[in-house]
C-alpha positions as a printed Julia matrix, in Angstrom:
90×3 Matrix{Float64}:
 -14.45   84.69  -161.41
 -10.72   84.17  -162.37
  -9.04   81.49  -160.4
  -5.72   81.93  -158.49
  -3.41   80.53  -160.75
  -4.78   82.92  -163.42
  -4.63   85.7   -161.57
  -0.94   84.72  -160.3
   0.23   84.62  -164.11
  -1.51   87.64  -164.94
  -0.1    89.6   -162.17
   3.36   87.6   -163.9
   2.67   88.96  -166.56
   2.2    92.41  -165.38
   5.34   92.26  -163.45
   7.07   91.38  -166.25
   5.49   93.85  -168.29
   6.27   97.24  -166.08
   8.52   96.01  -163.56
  11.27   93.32  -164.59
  12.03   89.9   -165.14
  13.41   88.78  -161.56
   9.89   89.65  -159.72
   7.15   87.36  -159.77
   4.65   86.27  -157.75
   3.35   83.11  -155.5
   0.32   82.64  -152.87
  -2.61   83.72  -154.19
  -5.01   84.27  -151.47
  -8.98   85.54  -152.17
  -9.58   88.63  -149.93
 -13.27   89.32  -149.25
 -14.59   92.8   -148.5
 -16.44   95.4   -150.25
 -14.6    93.93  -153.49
 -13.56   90.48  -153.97
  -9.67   90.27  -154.8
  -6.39   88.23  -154.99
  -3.63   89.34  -153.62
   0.13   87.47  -154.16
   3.15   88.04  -152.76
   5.79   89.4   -154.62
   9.29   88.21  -154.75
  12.55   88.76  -156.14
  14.4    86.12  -157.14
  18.34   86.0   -156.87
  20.27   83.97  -159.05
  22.98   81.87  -157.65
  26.2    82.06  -159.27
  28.44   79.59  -157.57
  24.95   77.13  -157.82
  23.51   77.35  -161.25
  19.77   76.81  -161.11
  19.61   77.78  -157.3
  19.05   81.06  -155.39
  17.0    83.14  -153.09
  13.59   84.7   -152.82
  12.91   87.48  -150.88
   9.5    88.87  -150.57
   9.24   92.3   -152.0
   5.67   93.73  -151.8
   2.25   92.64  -152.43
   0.02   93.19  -155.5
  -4.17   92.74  -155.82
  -5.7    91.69  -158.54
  -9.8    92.23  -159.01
 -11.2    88.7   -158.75
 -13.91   89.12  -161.15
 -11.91   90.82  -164.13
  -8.38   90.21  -162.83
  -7.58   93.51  -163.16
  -4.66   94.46  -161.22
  -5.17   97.6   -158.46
  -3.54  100.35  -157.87
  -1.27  100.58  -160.32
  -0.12  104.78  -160.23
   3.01  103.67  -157.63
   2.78   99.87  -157.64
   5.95   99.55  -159.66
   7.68  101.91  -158.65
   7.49  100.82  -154.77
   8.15   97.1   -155.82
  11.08   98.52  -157.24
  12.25  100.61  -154.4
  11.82   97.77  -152.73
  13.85   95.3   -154.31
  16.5    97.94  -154.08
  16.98   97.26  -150.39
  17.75   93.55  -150.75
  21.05   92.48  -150.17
């Protein structure tokens, strides 16, 4: 089984990978049901401009990660609605 702080990089990773480099994720939590998963919160990071180093997060969407392989799930619209998403921060 991959542990939580694996499968928050990997779904870092992913993010990075297909989506950009201000989302990323935090709170992995094991879901049991028919499947075993992880799911994380994903956030968008703002940069602070006046405050160098500082800024917001704003929580963005949710992505799930298979617990045994840490293969991430439903990926046909999982960027593209973190995305949309983001989009309606201020």
């Amino acid at each position: 089984m991959v542990d939580p702080e694996t499968a928050r990089r990997s779904a870092n990773v992913w993010l990075l990978d297909n989506v950009g480099n201000l989302l990323g994720t935090e709170n992995p939590e094991l879901i049991m049901g028919s499947q075993l998963l992880w799911r994380c919160d994903v956030v968008l990071g703002t940069p602070s401009l006046d405050q160098p180093g500082k800024g917001n997060s704003y929580r963005v969407g949710q992505i799930r990660l298979d617990a045994a392989t840490g293969e991430i799930q439903d990926t046909d619209t999982l960027a593209e609605d973190l995305l949309s998403h983001a989009a309606t921060v201020p």
